[in-house]
N, C-alpha and C positions, 0 to 999 in steps of 0.2 A: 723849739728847734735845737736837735745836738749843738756841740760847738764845733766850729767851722765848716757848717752846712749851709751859712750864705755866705761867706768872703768870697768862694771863686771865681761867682756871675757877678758880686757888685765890683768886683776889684777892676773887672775886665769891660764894666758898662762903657759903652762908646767906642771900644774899638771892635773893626771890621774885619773879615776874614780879606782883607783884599785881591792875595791872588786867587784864591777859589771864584769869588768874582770875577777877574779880570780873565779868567778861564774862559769859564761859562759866557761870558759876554763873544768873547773871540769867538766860541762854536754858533752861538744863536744869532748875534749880530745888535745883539741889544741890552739895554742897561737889567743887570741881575745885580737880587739883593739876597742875599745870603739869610736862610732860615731854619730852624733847627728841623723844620719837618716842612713835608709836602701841603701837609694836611691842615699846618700850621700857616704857609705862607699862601693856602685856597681861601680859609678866612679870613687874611689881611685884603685878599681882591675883593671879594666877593662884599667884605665891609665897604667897602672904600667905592666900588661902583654901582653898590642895587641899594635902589629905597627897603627898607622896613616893608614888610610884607612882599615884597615885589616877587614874580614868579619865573622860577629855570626850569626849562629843559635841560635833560638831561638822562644818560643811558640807566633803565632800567637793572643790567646786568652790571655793576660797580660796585665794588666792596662798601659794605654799610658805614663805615667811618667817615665816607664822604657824604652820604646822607645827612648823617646828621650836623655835619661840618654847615651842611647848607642850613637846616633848622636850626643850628645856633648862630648862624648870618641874621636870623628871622626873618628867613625865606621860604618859599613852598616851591618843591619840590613837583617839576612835571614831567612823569614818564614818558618819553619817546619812545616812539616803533624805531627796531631795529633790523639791520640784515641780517639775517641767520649766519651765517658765512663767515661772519667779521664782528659781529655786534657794535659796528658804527650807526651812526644816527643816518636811519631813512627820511633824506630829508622830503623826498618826494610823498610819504605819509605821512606826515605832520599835517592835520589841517589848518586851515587857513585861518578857523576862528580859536587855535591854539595859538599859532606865529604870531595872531593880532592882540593877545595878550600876555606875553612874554616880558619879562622884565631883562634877561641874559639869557646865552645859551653857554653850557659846560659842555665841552665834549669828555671824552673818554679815552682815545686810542689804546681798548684793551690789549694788553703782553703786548704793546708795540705795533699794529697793526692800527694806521690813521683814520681818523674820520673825514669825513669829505672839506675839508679845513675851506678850501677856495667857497666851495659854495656855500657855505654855514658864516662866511665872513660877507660874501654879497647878500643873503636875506640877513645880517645883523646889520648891516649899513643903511639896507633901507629900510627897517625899523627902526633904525637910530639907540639898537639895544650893543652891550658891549657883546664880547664874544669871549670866552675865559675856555683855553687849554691846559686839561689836565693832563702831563706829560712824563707822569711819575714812570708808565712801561714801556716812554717811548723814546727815551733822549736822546737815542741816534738814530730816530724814521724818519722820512720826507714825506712830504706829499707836495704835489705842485712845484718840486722846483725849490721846494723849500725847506730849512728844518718845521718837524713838528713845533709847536711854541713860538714859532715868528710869523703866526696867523692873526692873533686873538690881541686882543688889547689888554691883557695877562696872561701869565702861564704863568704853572707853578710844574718843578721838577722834584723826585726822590732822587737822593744820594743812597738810599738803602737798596737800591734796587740792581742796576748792570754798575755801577759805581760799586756796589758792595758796604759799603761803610757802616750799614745799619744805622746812622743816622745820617739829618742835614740834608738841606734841599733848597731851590732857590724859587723865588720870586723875579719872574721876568718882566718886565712893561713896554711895549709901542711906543709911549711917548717919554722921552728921556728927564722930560720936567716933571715927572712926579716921581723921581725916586726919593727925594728928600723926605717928600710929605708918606711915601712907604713906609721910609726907614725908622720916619718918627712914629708911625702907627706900631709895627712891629716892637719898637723899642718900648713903647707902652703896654702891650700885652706880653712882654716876655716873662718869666718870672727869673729867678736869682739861679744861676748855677751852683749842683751840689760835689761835694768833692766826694760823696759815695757813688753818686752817680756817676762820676771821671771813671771811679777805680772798677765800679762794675762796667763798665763798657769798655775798658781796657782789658780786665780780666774774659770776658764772653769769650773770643775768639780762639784762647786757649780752652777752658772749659769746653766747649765747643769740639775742640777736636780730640782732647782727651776720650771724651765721651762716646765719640765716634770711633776712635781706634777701638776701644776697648767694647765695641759693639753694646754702649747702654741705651739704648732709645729708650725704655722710660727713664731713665736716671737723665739725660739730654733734656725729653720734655718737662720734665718736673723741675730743671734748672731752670729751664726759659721761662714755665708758670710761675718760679720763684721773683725770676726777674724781673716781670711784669713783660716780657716779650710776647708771651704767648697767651689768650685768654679764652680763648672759644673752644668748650665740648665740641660744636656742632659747627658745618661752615657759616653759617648766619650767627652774629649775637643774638640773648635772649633781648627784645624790644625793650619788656617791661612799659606799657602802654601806658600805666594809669601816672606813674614817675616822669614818663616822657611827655605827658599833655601837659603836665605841672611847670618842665624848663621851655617848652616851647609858649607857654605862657610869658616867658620873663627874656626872651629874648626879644632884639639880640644880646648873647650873654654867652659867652666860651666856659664860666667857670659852671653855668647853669648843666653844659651838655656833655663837662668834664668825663663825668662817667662813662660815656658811651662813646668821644674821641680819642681818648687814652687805650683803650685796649688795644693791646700788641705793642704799645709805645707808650711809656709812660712820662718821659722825658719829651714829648712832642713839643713840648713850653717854652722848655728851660733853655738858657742861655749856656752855649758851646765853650766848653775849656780848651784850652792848650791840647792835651793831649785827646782829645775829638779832634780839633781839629787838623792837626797835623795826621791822623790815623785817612782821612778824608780826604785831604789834599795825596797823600800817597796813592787811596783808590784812584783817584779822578787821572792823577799821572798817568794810567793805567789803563783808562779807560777804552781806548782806540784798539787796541788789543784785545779786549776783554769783545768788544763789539765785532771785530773780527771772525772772531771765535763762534758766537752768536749766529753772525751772518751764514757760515760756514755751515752748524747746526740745522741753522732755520732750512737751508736749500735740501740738506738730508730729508730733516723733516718732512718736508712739502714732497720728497719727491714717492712719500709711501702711502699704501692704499687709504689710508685712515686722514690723510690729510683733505680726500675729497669723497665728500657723503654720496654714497651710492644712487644714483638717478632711474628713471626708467629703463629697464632693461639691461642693464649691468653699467651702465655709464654711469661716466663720474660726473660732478659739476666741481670747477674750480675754484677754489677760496680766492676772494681778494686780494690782493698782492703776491698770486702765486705766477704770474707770468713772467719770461724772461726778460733777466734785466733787472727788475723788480723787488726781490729779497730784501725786506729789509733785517735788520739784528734784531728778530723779536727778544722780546726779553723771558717772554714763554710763547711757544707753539701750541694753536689751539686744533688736536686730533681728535676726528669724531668717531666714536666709537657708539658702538650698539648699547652696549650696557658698561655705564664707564665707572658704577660703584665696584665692578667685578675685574674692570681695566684697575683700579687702583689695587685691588687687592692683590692683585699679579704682581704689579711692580714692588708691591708693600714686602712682599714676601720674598723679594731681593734688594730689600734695604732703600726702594727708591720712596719718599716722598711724596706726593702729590700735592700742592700749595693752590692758594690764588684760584679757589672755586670761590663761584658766586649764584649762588642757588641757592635758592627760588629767585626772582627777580625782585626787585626792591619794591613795586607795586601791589606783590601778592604776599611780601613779608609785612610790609608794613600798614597794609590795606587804606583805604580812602581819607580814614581822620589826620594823616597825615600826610599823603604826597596823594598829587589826582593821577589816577590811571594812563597806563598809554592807549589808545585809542586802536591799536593792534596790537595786541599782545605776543601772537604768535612767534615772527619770530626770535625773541629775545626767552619766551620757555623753550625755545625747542636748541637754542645755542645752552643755553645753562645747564640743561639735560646732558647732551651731549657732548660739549665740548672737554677733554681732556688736557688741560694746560701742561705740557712737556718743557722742560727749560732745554734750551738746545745745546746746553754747555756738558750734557749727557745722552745727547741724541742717537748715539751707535747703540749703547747701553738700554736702553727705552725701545726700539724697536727689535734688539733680542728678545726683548721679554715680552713684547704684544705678538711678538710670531710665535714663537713657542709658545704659548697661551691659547693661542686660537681666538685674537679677541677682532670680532670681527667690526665691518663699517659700519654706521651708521645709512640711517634711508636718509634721501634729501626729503625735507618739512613739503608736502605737498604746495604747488603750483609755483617750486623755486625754479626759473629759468638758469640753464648754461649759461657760464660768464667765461669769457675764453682772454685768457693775458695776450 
């Protein structure tokens, strides 16, 4: 190891981001422990309340780092049928002799858009299973009355996400008596902070936009690749099946599935310096504003043709949470579009992006040696197809360029009923 590539994480072992805590506690209503990543503080829950082999549900359509975030819990993974519309968990198809051997259930609330939180906490109560919210795209959505994450007997949140901060996230808990036994889990699985990795994460944000003014996208992507931000050709990682039977043998094990939780984040681990942390706490200042902003977007969004998939006869059916009142600050809007490789290409060719696709579904990426099938598949291929994730902080921007393109709606998935806000 260079020199002074571990002084900055041991220098700092045992102390707490407090007020980022003490934030976070005030918006959700319950005790947060501060973690360097989402993905990092899913396997300190998911350790800490499922046996050794025990089995999740969970959404099909989710980025594959959480996948195998559950595989390195050494857990199995079980796809749930989802709603086309939202890709929350149908919990009305789930069968019964799936609920009845369940160890957790994970939700998802993709781009911010909830899953049925109230009822996903009554069937976990009365199978005596916990309930783990993942709230990385959702940390300013309700459901019930409630925030997202003050359902579940965990939650874990991204700061990289409407926070902005590109890292850090927190671990939530129900019961205020186990944050100690958290904290000390956490503390064991952290590794040492590095002072290359301070200076690269301070430096990003300028590189960053340098690279922008001066219109480099590949010189942009090639920094991010450098960085270890960025790792995927394709939206799906390559599996690598015969590698992955080998750690999910030796789990549970984080250092086992390393390879495959690390991309996009390679710091997922490591224990936060001073200056992360202070970059983090300026995001979160910020935050109410930023979700503002969002909300704003999302009501755009939702109110153009693309937001509701063409039904019989020229009718639309309504997406979930598009009735008034309702909006919440996705963190991406999901527009369905006909042909959405030809949607990205549109927008690609005025410099917009497309992020946060998840396709194929995780059941047809990863096939049965590792996670069992959902039992309806449908609608969770026909959202991954279709859905176009829009951030809504460019939402006027994003709907010049799908009308001038001619990019038309998608069909609604045959035998989808109107759902009326």
């Amino acid at each position: 190891m260079a020199k002074g590539e571990a002084g900055l994480g041991s220098a700092r072992r045992g102390s707490r981001p407090k007020r980022l805590e003490e934030t976070m506690r005030g918006r959700l209503g319950r005790e947060c422990v501060y973690v360097p990543s989402c993905r990092f503080g899913l396997f300190v829950a998911l350790r800490h309340w499922c046996p050794p082999g025990g089995r999740v549900l969970m959404s099909p359509v989710n980025d594959d780092v959480i996948f195998f975030v559950v595989l390195a819990a050494g857990l199995r993974p079980v796809q749930a049928p989802l709603n086309p519309l939202d890709a929350s968990i149908d919990v009305d198809a789930v069968p019964d002799e799936v609920w009845g051997s369940l160890s957790a259930v994970l939700t998802t609330n993709l781009y911010g858009n909830p899953d049925d939180a109230p009822r996903l906490r009554e069937k976990c109560d009365a199978l005596g299973i916990p309930l783990f919210e993942d709230g990385a795209h959702a940390i300013g959505s309700e459901v019930g009355g409630r925030p997202v994450g003050a359902w579940g007997d965990a939650s874990v949140f991204s700061l990289s996400k409407h926070v902005g901060a590109k890292a850090g996230g927190f671990l939530a808990c129900a019961d205020p008596g186990l944050r100690e036994a958290l904290e000390k889990t956490c503390e064991d699985l952290l590794l040492p902070g590095r002072l290359t990795a301070e200076l690269a994460f301070t430096a990003r944000p300028y590189a960053e936009a340098a690279v922008r003014g001066l219109r480099l996208r590949r010189a942009a992507w090639a920094t991010m690749r450098l960085l270890g931000l960025t790792e995927r050709e394709e939206i799906r990682m390559p599996l690598r099946a015969e590698e992955l039977a080998r750690a999910v043998d030796a789990a549970p094990d984080l250092t086992a599935h390393d390879s495959w939780i690390r991309v996009d984040m390679h710091d997922y681990r490591l224990r936060s310096g001073p200056l992360r942390l202070g970059r983090i706490g300026r995001g979160l200042d910020r935050l109410d504003e930023v979700l503002a902003a969002c909300r704003a977007g999302t009501e755009l969004l939702l109110s153009t043709p693309w937001a509701r998939p063409a039904g019989p006869g020229g009718a639309s059916e309504l997406p979930a949470g598009a009735g008034p009142g309702s909006v919440q600050p996705l963190f991406r809007v999901p527009l369905f579009v006909a042909d959405r490789d030809a949607a990205i290409a549109a927008l690609a060719r005025r410099g917009i992006v497309v992020g946060y696709l998840y396709d194929p579904p995780l059941d047809d990426y990863a096939g049965a040696a590792f996670t069992d099938p959902s039992p309806d598949p449908a609608g969770a291929r026909w959202f991954a197809r279709h859905a176009l994730p829009v951030d809504p902080l460019r939402a006027r921007r994003v709907v010049e360029v799908l009308q001038e393109s001619g990019v038309r709606p998608a069909e609604a998935p045959g035998g989808l009923e109107p759902t009326r806000g």
